[in-house]
C-alpha positions as a printed NumPy array, in Angstrom:
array([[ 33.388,  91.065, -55.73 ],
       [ 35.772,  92.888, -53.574],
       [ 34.147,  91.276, -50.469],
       [ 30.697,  92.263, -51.07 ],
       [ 28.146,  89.996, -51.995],
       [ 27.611,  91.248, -56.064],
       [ 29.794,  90.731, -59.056],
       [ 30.094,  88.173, -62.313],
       [ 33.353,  87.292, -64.245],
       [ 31.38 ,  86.545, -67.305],
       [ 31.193,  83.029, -68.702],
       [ 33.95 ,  82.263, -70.657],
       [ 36.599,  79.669, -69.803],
       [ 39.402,  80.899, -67.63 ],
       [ 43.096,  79.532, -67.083],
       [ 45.243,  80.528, -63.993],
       [ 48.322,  79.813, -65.937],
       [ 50.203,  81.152, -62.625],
       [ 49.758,  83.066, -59.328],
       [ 46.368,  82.789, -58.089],
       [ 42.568,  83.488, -59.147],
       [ 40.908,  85.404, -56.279],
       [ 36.765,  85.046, -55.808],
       [ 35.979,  87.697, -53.11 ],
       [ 32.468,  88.125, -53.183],
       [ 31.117,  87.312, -49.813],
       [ 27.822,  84.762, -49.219],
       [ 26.253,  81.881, -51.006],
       [ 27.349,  81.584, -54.593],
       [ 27.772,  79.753, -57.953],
       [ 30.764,  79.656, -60.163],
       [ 29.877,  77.635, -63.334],
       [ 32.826,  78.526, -65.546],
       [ 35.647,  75.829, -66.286],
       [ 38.564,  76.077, -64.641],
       [ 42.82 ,  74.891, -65.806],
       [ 45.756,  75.475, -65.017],
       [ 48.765,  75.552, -62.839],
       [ 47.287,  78.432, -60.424],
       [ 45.541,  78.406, -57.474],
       [ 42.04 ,  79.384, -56.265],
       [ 41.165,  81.795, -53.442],
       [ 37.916,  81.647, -51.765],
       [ 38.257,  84.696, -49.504],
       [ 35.143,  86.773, -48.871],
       [ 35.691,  88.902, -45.249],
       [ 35.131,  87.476, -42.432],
       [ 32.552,  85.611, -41.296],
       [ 30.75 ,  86.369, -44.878],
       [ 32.723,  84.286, -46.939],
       [ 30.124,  82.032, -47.061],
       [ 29.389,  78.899, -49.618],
       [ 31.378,  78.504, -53.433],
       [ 29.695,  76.368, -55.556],
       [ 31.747,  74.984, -58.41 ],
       [ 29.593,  73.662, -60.666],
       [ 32.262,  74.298, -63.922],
       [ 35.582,  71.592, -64.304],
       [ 37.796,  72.414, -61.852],
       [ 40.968,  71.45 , -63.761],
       [ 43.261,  73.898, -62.053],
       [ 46.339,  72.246, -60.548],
       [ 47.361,  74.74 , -57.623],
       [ 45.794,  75.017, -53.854],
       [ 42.194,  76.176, -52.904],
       [ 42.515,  78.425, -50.091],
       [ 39.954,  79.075, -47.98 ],
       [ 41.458,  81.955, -45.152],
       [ 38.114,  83.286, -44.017],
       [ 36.445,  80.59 , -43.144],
       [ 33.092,  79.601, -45.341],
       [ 32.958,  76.258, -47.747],
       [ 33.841,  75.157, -50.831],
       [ 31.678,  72.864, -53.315],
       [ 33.095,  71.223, -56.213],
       [ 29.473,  69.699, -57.968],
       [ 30.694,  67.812, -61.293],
       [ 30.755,  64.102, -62.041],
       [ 34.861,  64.325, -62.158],
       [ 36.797,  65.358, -59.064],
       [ 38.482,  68.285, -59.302],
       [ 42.799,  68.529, -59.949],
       [ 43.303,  70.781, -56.882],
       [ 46.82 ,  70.218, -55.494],
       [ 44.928,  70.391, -51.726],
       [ 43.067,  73.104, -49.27 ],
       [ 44.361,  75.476, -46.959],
       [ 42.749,  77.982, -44.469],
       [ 39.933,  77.241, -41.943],
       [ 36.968,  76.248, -44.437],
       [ 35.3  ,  73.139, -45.306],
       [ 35.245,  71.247, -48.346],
       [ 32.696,  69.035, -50.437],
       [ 33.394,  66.946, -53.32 ],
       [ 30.47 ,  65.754, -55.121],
       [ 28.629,  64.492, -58.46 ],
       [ 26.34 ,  66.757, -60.024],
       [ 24.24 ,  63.681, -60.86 ],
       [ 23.887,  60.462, -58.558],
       [ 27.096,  59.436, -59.075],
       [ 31.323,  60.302, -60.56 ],
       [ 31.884,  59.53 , -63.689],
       [ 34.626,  57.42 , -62.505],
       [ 36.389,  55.971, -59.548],
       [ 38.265,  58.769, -56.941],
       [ 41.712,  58.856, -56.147],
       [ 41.456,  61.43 , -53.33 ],
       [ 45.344,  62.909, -53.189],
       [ 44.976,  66.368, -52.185],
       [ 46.424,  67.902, -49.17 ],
       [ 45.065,  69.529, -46.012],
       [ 45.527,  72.036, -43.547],
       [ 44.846,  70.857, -40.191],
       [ 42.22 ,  73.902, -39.649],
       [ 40.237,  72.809, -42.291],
       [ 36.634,  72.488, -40.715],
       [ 35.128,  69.51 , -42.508],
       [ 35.619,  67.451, -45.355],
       [ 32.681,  65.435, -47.36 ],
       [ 33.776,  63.158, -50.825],
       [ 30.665,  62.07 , -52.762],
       [ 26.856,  61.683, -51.461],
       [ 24.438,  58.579, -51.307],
       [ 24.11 ,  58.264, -54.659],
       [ 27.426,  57.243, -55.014],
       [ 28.48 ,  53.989, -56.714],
       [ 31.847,  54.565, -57.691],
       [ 35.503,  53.076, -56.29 ],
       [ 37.236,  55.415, -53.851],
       [ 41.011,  55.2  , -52.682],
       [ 42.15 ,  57.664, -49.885],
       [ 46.117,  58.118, -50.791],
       [ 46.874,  61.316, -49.047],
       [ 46.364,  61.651, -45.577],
       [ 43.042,  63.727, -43.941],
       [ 43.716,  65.196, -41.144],
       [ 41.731,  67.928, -40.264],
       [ 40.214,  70.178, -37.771],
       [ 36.548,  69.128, -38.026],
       [ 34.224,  65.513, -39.501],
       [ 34.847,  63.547, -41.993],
       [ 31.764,  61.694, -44.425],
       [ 33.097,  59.715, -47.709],
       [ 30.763,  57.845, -49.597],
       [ 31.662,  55.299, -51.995],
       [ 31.395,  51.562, -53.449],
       [ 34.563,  49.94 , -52.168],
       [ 36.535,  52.133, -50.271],
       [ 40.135,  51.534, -49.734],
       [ 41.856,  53.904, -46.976],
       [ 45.63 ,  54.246, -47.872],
       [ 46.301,  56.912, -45.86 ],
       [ 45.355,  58.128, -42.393],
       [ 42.133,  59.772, -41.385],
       [ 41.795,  62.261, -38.526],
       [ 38.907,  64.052, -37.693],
       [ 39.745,  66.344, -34.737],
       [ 38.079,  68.772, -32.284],
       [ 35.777,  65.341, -30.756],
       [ 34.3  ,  64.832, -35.068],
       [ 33.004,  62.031, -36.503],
       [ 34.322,  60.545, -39.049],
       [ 31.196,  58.546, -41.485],
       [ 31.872,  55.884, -44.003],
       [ 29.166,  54.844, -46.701],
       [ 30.001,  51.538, -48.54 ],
       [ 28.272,  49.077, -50.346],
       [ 31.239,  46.946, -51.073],
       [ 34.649,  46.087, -49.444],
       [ 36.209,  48.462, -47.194],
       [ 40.126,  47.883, -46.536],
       [ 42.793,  49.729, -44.334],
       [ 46.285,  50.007, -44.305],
       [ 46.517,  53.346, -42.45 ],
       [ 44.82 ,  54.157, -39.129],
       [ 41.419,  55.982, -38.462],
       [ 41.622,  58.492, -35.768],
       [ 38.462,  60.15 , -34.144],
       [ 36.267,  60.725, -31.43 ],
       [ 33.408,  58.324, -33.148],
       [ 33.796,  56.344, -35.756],
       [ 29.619,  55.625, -37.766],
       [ 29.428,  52.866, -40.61 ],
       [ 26.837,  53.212, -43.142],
       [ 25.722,  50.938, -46.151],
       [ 26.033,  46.907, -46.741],
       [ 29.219,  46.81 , -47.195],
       [ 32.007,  44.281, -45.958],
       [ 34.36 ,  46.679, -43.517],
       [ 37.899,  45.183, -43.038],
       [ 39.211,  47.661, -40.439],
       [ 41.631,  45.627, -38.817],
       [ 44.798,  46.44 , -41.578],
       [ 46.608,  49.326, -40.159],
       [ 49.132,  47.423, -38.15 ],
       [ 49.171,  49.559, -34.759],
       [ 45.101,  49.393, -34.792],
       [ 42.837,  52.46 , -34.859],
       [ 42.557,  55.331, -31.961],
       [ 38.477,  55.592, -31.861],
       [ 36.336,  56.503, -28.897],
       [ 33.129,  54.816, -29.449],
       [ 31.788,  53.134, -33.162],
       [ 28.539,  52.519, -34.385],
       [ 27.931,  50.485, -37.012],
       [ 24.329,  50.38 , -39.684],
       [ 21.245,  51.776, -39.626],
       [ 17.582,  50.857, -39.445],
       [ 16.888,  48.432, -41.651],
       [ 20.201,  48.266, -43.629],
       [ 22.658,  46.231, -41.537],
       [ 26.617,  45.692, -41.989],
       [ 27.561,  43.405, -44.445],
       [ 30.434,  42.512, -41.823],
       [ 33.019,  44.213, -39.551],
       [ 36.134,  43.362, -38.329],
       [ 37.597,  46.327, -36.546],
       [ 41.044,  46.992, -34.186],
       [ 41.106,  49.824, -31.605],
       [ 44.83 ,  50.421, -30.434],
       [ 45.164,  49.247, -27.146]])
């Protein structure tokens, strides 16, 4: 790659055993080989060209993605990836190849604070989800799930959004931060647990024709 927008790396399986793999081809792109190890991944491109990775293999490596140019990252297989957490000023999807993960999500990665957005699964998704580590980050925030339980706080800065799909229970016992918080899905939202109360500007809650289950919310203040 070296920045431009050509190059393979054949299709064999590859382990960063240490140090760092380093994809520099620049714009919209697939990756489909496995991944392990205790490395890292670089997503670096130039510039503004860094544009979208595609991970479509099992990302099984254990060290940090790093994203220092910007662009996105998209892990696309029915098991979340083992990514230690993100870095640099991208933004980050996690999501099935098919409708739905394989099994439920623990989501305990790490984030810089410049990272630009952040989505976990998609609308086909029917699986548990527990948010352990915190996300706070520089842009919106969309997690899709069954029951969702949020076990760690959620910022979405820069004025974002932060969306949450459920069609089952939704618990809290660590705050939501964000300049709007949107509901989706018929699920029963408890977000009332975080002790000191959330810090959201304004909250919307359904959609046409697909009401709330329920919602109990608490704004600090």
């Amino acid at each position: 790659g070296a920045g431009g927008t050509t190059g393979t790396y054949g299709s064999g399986n590859v382990n960063i055993a240490a140090g760092e793999l380093n994809l520099a081809r620049s714009g919209n792109w697939t990756f489909a080989n496995n991944l392990s190890g205790a490395g890292a991944l670089r997503h670096s491109g130039t510039g503004t060209q860094a544009g979208t990775l595609t991970l479509t293999g099992a990302a099984g490596y254990q060290g940090l993605t790093h994203l220092p140019n910007g662009g996105a990252v998209i892990f696309r297989r029915d098991t979340a990836p083992a990514t230690a957490g993100f870095t640099g000023t991208g933004s980050v999807t996690i999501e099935p190849n098919g409708t739905d993960f394989s099994a439920p999500v623990v989501a305990d990665f790490t984030f810089d604070n410049t990272i630009s957005g952040f989505t976990l699964g998609n609308a086909g998704v029917a699986q548990d989800v527990t948010i352990s580590s915190a996300i706070d980050i520089a842009g919106p925030i969309a997690i899709y799930a069954k029951d969702l339980a949020i076990d760690a706080a959620l910022v979405a800065g820069n004025t974002s959004t932060i969306k949450l799909h459920a069609t089952g229970n939704v618990r809290q016992t660590a705050t939501i931060t964000a300049n709007a918080l949107a509901l989706f899905g018929t699920g029963t939202f408890n977000l009332s647990g975080s002790g000191t109360g959330n810090s959201v500007g304004t909250l919307a809650g359904g959609s046409t024709g697909t009401p709330l289950g329920s919602l109990t919310f608490t704004n600090a203040g």
